[in-house]
N, CA, C and O of each residue as an XYZ file, in Angstrom:
420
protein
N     -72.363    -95.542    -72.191
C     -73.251    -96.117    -71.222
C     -73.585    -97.562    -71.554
O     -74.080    -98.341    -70.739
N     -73.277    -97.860    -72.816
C     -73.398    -99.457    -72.940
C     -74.727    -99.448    -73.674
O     -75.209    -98.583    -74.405
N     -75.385   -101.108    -73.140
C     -76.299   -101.403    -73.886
C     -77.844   -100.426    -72.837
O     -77.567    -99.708    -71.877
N     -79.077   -100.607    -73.234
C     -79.807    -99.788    -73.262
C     -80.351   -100.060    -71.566
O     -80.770   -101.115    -71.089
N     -80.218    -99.031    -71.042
C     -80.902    -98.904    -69.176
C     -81.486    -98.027    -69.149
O     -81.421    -96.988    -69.807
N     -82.375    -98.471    -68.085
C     -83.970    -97.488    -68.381
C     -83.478    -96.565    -67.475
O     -83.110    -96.880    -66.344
N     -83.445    -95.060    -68.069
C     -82.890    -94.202    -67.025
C     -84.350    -93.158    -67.214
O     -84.533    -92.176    -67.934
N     -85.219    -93.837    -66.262
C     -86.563    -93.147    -66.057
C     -86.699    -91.557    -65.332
O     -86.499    -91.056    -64.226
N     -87.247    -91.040    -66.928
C     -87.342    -89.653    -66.689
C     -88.444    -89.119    -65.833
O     -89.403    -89.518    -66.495
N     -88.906    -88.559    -64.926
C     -90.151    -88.269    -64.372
C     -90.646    -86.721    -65.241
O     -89.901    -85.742    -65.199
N     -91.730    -86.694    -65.859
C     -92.303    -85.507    -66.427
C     -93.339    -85.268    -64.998
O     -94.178    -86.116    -64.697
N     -93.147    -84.039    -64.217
C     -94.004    -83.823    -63.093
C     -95.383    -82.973    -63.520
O     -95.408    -82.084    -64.371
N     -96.466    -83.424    -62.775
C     -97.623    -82.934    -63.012
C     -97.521    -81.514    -63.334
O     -98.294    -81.051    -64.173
N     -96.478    -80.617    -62.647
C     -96.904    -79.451    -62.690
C     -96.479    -78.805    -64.318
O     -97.140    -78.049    -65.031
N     -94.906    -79.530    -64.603
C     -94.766    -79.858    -66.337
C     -96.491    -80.109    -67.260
O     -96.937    -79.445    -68.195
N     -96.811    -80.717    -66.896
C     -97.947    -81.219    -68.018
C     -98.988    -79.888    -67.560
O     -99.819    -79.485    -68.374
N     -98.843    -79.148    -65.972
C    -100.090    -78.849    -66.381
C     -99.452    -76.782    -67.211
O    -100.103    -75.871    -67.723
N     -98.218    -76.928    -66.952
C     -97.202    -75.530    -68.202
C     -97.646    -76.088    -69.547
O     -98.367    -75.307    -70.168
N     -97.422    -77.115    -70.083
C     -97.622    -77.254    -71.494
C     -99.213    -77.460    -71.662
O     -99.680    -77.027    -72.716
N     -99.917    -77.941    -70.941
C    -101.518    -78.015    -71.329
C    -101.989    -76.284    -71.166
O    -102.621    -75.809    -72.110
N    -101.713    -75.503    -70.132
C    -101.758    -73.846    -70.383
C    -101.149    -73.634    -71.667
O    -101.945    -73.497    -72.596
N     -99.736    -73.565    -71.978
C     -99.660    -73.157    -72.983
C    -100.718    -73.658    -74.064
O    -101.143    -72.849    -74.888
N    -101.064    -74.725    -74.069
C    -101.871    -75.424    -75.468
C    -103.462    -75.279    -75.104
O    -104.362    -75.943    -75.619
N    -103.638    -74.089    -73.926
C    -104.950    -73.879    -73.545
C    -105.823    -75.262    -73.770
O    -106.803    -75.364    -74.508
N    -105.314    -76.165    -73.066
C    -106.143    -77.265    -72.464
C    -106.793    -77.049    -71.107
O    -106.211    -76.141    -70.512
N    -107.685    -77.511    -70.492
C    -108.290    -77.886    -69.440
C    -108.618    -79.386    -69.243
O    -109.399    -80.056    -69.920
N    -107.686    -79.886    -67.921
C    -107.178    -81.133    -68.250
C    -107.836    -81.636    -66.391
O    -107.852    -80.967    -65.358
N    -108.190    -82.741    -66.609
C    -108.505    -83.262    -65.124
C    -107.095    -83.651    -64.356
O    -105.928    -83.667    -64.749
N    -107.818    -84.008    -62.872
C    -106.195    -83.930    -62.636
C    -106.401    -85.383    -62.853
O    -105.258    -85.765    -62.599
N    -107.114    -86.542    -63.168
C    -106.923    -87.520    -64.079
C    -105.909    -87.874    -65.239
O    -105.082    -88.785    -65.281
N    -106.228    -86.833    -66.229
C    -105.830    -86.457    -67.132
C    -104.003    -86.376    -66.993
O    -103.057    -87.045    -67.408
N    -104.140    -85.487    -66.389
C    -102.787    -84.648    -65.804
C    -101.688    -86.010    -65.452
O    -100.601    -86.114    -66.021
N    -102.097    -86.821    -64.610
C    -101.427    -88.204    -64.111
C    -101.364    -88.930    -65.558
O    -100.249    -88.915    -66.079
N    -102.071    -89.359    -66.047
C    -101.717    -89.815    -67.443
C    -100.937    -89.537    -68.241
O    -100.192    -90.314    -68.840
N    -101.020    -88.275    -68.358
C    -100.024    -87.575    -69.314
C     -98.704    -87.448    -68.775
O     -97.670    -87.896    -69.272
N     -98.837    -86.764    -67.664
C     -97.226    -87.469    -66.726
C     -97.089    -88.624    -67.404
O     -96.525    -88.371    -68.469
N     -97.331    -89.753    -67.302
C     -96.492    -90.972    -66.934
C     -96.689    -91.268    -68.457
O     -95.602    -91.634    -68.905
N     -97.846    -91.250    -69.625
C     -97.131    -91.037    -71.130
C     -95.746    -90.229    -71.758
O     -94.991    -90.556    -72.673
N     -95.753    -89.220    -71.000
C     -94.861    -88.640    -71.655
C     -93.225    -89.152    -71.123
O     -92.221    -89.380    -71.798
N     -93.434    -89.211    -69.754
C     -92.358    -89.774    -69.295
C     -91.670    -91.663    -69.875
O     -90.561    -92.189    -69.779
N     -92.784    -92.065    -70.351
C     -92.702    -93.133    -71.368
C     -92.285    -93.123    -72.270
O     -92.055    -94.124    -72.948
N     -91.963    -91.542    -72.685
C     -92.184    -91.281    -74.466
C     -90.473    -91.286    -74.317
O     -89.621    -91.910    -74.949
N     -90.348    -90.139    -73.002
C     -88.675    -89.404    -73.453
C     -87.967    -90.821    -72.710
O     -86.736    -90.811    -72.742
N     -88.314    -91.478    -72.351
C     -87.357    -92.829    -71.895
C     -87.146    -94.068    -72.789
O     -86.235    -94.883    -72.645
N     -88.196    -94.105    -73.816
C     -87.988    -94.382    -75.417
C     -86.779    -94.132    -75.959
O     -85.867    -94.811    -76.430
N     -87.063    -92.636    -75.719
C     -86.041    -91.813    -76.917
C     -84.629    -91.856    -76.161
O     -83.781    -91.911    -77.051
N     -84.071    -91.855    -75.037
C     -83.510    -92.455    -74.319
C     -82.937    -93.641    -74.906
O     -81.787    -93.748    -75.331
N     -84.245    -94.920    -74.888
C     -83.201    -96.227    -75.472
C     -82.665    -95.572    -76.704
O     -81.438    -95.530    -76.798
N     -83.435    -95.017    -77.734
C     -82.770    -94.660    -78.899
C     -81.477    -94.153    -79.561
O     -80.885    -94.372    -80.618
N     -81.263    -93.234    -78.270
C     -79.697    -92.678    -78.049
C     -78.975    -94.014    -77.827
O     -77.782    -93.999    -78.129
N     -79.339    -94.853    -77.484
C     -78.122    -96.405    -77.364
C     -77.665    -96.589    -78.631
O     -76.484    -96.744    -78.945
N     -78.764    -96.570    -79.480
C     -78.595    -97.348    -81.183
C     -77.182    -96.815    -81.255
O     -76.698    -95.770    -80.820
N     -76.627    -97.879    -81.964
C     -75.331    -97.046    -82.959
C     -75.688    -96.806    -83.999
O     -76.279    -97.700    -84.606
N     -75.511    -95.677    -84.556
C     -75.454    -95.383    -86.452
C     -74.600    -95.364    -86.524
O     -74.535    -95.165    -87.737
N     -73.189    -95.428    -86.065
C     -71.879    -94.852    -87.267
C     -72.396    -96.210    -88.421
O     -72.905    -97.325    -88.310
N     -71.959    -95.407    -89.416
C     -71.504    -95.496    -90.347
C     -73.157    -95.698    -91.425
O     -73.328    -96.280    -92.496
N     -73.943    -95.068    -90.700
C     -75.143    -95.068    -91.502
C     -75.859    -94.018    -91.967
O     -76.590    -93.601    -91.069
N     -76.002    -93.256    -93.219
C     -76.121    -92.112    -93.636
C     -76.981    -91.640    -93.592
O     -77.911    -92.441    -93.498
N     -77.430    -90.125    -93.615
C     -78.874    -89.423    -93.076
C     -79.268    -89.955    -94.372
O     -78.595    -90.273    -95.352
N     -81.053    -89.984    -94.047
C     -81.756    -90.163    -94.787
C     -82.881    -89.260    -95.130
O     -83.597    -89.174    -94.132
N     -83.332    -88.575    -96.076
C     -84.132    -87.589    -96.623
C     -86.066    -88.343    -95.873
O     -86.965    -88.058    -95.082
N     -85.691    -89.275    -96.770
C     -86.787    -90.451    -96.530
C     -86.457    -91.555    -96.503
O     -85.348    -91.747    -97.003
N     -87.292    -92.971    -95.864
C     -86.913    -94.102    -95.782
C     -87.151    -94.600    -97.633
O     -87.363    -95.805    -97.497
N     -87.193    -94.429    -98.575
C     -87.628    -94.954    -99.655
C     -86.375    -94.853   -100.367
O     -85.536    -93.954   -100.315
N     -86.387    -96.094   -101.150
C     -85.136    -96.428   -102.057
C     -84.889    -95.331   -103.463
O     -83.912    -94.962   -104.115
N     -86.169    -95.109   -103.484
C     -85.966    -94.227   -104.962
C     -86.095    -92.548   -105.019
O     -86.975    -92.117   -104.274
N     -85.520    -91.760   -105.616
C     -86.261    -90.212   -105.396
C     -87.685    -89.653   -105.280
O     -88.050    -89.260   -106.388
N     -88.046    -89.585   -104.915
C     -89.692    -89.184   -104.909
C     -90.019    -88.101   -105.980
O     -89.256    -87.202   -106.333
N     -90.980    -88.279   -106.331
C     -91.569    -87.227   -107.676
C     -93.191    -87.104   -107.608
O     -94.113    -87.916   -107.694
N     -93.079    -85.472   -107.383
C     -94.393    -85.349   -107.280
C     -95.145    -85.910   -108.373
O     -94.419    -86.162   -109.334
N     -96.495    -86.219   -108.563
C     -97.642    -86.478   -109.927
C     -98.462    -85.540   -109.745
O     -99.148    -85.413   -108.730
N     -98.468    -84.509   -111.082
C     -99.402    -83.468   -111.406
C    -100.307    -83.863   -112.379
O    -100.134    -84.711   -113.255
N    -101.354    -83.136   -112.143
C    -102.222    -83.280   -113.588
C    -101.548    -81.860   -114.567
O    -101.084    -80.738   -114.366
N    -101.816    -82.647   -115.541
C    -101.682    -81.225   -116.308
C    -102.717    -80.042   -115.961
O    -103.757    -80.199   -115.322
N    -102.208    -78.734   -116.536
C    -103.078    -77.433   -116.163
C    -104.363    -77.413   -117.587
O    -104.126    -77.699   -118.761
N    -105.481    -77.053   -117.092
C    -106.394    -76.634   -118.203
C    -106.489    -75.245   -118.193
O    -105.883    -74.741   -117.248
N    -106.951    -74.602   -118.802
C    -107.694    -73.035   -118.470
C    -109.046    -73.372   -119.032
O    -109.543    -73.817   -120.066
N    -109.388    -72.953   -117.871
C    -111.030    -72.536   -118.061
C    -111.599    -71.295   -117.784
O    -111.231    -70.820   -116.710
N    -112.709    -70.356   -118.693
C    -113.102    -69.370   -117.935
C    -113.122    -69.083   -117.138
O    -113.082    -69.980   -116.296
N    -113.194    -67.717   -116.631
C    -113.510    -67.433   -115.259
C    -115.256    -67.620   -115.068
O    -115.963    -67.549   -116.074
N    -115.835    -67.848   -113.786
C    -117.297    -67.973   -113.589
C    -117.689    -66.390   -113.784
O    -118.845    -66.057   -114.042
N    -116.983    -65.767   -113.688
C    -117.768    -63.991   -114.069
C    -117.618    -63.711   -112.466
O    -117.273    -64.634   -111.729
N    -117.887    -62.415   -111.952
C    -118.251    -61.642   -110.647
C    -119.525    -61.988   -110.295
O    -119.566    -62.902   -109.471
N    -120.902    -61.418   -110.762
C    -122.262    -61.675   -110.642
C    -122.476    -63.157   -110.573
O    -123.512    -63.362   -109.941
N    -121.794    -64.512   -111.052
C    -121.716    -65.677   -110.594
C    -121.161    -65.935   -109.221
O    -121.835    -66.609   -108.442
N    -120.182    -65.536   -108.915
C    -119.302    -65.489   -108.079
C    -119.743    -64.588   -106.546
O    -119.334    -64.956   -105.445
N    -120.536    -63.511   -106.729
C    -121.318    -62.805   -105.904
C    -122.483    -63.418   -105.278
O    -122.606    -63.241   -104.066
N    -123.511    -64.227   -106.000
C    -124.571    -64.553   -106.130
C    -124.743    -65.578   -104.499
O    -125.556    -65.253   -103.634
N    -124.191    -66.303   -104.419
C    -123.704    -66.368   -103.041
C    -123.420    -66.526   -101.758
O    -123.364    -67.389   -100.882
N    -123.241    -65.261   -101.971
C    -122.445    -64.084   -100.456
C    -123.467    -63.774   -100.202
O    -124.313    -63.312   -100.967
N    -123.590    -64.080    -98.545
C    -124.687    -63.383    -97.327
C    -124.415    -61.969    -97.734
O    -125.112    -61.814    -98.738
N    -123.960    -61.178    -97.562
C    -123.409    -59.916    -98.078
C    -122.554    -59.433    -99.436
O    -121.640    -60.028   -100.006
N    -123.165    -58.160    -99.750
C    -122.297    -58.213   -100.905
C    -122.547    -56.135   -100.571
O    -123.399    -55.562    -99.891
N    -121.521    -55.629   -101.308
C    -121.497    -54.097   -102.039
C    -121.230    -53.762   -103.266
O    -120.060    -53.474   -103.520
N    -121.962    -53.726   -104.043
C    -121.629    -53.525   -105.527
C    -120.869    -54.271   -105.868
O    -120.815    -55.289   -105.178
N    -120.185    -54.205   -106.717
C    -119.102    -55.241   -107.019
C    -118.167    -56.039   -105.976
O    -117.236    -56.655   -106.495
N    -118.298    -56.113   -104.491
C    -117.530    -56.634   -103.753
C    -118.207    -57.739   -102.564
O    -119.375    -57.698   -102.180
N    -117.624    -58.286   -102.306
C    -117.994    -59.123   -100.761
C    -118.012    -58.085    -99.634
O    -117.076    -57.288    -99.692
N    -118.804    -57.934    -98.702
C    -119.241    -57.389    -97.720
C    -118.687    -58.271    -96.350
O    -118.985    -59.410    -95.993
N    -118.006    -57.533    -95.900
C    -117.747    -58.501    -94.542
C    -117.284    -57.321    -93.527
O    -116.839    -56.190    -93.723
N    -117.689    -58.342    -91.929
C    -117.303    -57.007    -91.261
C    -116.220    -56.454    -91.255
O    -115.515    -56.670    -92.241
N    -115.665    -55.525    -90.147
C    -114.550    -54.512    -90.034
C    -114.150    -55.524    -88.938
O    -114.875    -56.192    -88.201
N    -112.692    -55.454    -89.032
C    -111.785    -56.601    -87.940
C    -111.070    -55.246    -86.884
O    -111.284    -55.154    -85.675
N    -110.465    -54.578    -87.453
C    -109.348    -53.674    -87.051
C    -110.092    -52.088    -87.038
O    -111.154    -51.844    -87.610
N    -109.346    -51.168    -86.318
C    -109.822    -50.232    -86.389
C    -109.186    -49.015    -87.024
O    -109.803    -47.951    -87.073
């Protein structure tokens, strides 16, 4: 297709208002027009992007020249605080345990 032409995608209101249900939004129909015409901005971006050439340019993990390495602290051990510390607390408790309601039946 050559160098980069705006081949303008239309994202239609009724698109934005499937993905705002799915993402249980409640969206004005303000809203709704905006997001149309952002998103349709977004994938006509990505569009020019498909122009770029890469041959001959290799995937990259990350943009950084060097390997990355996590920094840990070293491990200490420390006591445990005890149960009766650890209880002390909790809105609820049962003898030795946390008290919380029943989820499931």
């Amino acid at each position: 297709m050559g160098p980069y032409q705006s081949i303008k995608m239309m994202i239609s209101i009724k698109e934005v208002e499937h993905v705002a249900k799915l993402a249980r939004l409640a969206l004005s129909q303000d809203e709704k027009e905006l997001y149309a015409r952002q998103l349709s901005d977004i994938i006509d971006f990505f569009s020019q992007l498909q122009e770029v050439d890469t041959k001959g340019i290799l995937p990259l993990a990350n943009p950084l020249p060097q390997e990355l390495v996590n920094v840990l602290r070293p491990d200490h051990v420390v006591p445990s605080p005890g149960q009766e510390t650890m209880l002390r607390g909790s809105p609820d408790k049962e003898g030795p345990f946390f008290k919380v309601p029943k989820i499931s039946e």
